[in-house]
N, C-alpha and C positions, 0 to 999 in steps of 0.2 A: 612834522608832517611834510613839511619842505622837501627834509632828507630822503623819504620814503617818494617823491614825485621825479627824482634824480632818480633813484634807481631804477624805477619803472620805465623812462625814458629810456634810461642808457639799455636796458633789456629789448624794448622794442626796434634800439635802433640795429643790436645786435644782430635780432631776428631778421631782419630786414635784406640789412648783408649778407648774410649768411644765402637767403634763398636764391640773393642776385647774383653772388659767385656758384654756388656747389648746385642748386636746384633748376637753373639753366644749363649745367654744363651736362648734367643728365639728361635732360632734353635732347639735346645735342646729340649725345653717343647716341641714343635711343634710334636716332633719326639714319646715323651713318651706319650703324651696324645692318640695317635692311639692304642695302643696295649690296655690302658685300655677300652677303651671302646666297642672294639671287645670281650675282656674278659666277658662285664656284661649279665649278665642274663638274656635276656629278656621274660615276661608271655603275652602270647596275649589272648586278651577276644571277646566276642562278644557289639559291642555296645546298643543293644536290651536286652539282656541278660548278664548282668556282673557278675553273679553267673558263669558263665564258664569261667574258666581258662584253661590255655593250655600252654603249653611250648613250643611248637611251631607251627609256621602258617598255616592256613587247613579253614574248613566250620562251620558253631556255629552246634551245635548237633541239637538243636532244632527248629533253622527257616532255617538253611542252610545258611545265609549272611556268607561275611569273616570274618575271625575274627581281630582283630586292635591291636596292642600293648598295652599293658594297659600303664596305667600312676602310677607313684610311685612318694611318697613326698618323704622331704630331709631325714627324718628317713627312707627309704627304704622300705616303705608297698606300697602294693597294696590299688586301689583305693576301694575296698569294705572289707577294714580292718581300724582298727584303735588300740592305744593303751594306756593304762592307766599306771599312774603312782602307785606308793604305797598309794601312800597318796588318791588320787581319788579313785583308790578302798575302801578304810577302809571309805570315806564318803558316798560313794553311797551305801556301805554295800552291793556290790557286793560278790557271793558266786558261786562257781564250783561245781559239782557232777558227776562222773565218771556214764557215762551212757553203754546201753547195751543191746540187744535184753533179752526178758524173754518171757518165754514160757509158754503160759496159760492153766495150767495141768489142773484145775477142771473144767474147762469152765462156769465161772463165771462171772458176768460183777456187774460193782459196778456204783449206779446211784444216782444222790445229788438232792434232793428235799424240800419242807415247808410243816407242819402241815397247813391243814386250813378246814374253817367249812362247814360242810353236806350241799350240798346247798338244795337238798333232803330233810332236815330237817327244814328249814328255814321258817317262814313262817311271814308275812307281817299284821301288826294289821291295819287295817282301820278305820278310821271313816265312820259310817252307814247314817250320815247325818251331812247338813252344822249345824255350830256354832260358836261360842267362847268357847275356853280351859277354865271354870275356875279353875280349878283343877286341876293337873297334878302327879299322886304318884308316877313314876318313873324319879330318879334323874341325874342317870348317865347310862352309858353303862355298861353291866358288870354285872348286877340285875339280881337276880331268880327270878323269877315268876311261879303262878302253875295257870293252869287252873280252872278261874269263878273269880280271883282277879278282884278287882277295880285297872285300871290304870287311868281313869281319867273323870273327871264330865265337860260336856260341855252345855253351855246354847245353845238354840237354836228357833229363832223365830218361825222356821217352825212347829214344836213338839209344840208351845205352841197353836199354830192357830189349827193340827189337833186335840187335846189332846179337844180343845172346841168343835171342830167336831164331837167328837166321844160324849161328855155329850149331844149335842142338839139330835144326831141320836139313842143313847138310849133311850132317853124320846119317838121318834116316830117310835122305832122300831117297833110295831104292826102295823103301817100304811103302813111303807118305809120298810121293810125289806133289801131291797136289798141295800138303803144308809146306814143303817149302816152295812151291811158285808163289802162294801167297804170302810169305814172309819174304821173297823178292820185290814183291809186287808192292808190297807194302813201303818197302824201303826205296824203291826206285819212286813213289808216290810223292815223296819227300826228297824226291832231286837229289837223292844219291846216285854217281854216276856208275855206268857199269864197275869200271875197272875199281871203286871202292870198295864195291858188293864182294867182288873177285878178291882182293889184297884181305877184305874181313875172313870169306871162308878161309882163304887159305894160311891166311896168321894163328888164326881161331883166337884174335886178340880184341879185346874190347875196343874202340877211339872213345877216348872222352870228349874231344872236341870234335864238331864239325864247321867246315866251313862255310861260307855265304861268297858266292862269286858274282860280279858283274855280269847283267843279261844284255847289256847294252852300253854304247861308249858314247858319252856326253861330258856334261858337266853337272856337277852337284849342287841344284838349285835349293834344295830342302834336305836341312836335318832332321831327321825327325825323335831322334833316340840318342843318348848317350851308356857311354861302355859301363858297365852295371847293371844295367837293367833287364826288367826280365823280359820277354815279347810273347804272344799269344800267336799261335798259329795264321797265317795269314796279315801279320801285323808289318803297316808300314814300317820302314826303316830309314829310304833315303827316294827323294826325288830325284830323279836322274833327267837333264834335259840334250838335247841335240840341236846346239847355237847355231849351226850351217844355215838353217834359216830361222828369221823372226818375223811378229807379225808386226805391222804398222795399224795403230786402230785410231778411227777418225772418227770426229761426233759432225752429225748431221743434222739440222733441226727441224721441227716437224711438217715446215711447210716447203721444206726442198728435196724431201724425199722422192717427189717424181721426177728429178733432173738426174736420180743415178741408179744405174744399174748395172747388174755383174756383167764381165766382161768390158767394161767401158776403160778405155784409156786413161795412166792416172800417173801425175810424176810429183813423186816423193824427193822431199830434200829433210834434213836435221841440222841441229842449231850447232855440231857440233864439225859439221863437214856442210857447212854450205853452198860450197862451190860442186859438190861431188850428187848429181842428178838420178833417182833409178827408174827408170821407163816401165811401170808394170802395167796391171791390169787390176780390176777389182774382181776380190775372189769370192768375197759375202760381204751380204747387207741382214745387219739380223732382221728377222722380222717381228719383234719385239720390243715395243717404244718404251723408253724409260722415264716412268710418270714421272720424278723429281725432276729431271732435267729437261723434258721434253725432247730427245734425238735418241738416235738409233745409232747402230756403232757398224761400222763400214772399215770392211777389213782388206787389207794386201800382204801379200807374201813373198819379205825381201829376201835375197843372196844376201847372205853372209859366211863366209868359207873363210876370207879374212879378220873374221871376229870383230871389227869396227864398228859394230853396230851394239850399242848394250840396252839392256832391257831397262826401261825408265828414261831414256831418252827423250826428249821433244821430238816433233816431227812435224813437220807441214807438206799439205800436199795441194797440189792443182790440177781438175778434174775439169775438163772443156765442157762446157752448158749443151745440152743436148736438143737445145731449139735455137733456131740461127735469128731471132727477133732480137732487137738491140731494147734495153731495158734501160730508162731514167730512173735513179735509186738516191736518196737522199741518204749522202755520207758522212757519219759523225765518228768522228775516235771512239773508240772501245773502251778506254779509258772515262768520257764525260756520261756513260749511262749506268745510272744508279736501277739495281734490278729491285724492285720490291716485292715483288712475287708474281699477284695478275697482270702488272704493270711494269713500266720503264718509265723512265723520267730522265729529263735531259733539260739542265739549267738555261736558260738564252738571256746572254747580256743584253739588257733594254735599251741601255742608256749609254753612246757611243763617250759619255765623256766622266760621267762615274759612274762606280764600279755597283750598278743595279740589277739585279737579275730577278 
């Protein structure tokens, strides 16, 4: 019974300690854990709008809901912030720039563009009748040509059928007159020259070939056909263009479009002749905005006799602002805006000593 009065003891005294270490120190925490969390800071935002922050609770500026507490991870940021380490910076080759309102003293606007070719100038060589290509003397894109060259010999059953038409209606021209004008007429239809018609009656020999001549001196921007093949009456053959001039096309975005207009003063420079200036004028502004892109394409019409200028080129141009008021415009590199569609977004370091934005 003794033994059993020792146990009981030693149990109570257990209990006892137990409560005076572990069930005061609960107390305790209990006690200090209120004051810090009245201490913390809290930023309320709008849940529609989490670009607005706020220090304390009120209406969103911009829909008018209430605004909510924001949420913060264990690092202590805010839910529309985040932060990089050293090393993640130096990978992603992240870079800062002290930005700033600047003032646009000369009223100037700078606009980025491509060299490309006169469409004006262009012009499209046809075949005058069906056949087969045998011949082909233009190889690649890229070819000069001058006007009355041979570009290529095509056989053709039809030319061979009128071509006997035209020998039988010679022989009965004093009876038919009228069938052989039209079996001239025919043949002259299809861009056979006089003195062909002339060489056929008087051979009284069939040509199996005929030719295809240059109608114009350029260069050969488009192939359209290779030698085999058969063509269709009226069928492309070769693009032919006239590089003496090109156009310079600039995009313009949609809310600057009342600052230009044709005839306005405009100097062109390219990335590839920078120092070399061309003083034009604007020649067109389409009047057709291009929904993906939002701008319209504004065009000039350079000298090129030196051929220096090639199609696909970069181009910049500087077009004088056509209202003399000096504009404060907040300037960020073109590089740190992310387009997302409706929107633009542009990161801002928070935190001048780590890397928070």
């Amino acid at each position: 019974m003794k033994k059993y009065i020792n146990y009981i003891g030693i149990l109570a005294v257990g209990l006892l300690l137990g409560w005076f270490f572990f069930g005061n120190s609960s107390g305790e925490n209990t006690v200090h854990d209120h004051p810090e969390t009245s201490e913390t800071t809290k930023m309320w935002t709008c849940s529609m709008h989490p670009q607005i922050m706020k220090s304390e609770p009120g209406d969103c500026p911009i829909c008018g809901m209430d605004l909510i507490p924001a949420e913060t991870n264990h690092q202590g940021l805010n839910a529309n912030e985040f932060k990089l380490t050293q090393n993640a910076m130096a990978l992603a080759n992240i870079q800062t720039s002290v930005i700033g309102n600047s003032t646009n003293k000369n009223g100037s606007i700078k606009l980025s563009g491509k060299i490309a070719e006169n469409e004006e100038a262009s012009v499209v060589q046809a075949s005058y009748f069906s056949g087969r290509i045998e011949l082909l003397n233009i190889n690649s894109t890229g070819e000069e040509v001058q006007k009355g060259q041979l570009l290529a010999t095509i056989y053709s059953p039809e030319l061979i059928a009128a071509q006997q038409e035209l020998i039988t209606a010679a022989i009965l021209k004093e009876t038919q007159p009228d069938l052989y004008k039209a079996v001239r007429n025919k043949l002259a239809f299809w861009k056979i020259s006089e003195d062909q018609i002339k060489q056929i009656e008087t051979s009284k020999k069939v040509q199996q070939n005929f030719p295809i001549y240059a109608t114009v001196t350029g260069t050969v921007s488009e192939k359209l056909v290779k030698q085999g093949d058969y063509v269709k009456l009226g069928q492309a053959l070769l693009k032919i263009t006239n590089l003496n001039t090109v156009w310079a096309l600039f995009d313009v975005y949609e809310n600057q479009i009342d600052l230009f207009k044709k005839g306005q003063n405009i100097t062109v420079t390219t990335n590839a002749f920078p120092n070399k200036k061309f003083m034009e004028r604007v020649d067109f502004i389409d009047p057709t905005l291009n929904s993906a892109t939002r701008t319209v394409k504004l065009r000039v019409v350079l000298n090129n006799t030196n051929r220096d200028l090639k199609t696909g080129m970069f181009a910049e141009a500087s077009i004088l602002h056509s209202s003399n008021k000096k504009e404060d415009v907040l300037m960020v590199p073109s590089t740190a805006v992310l387009w997302t569609g409706k929107r633009s977004v542009v990161y801002v370091k928070t935190n001048s000593v780590e890397p928070v934005f």
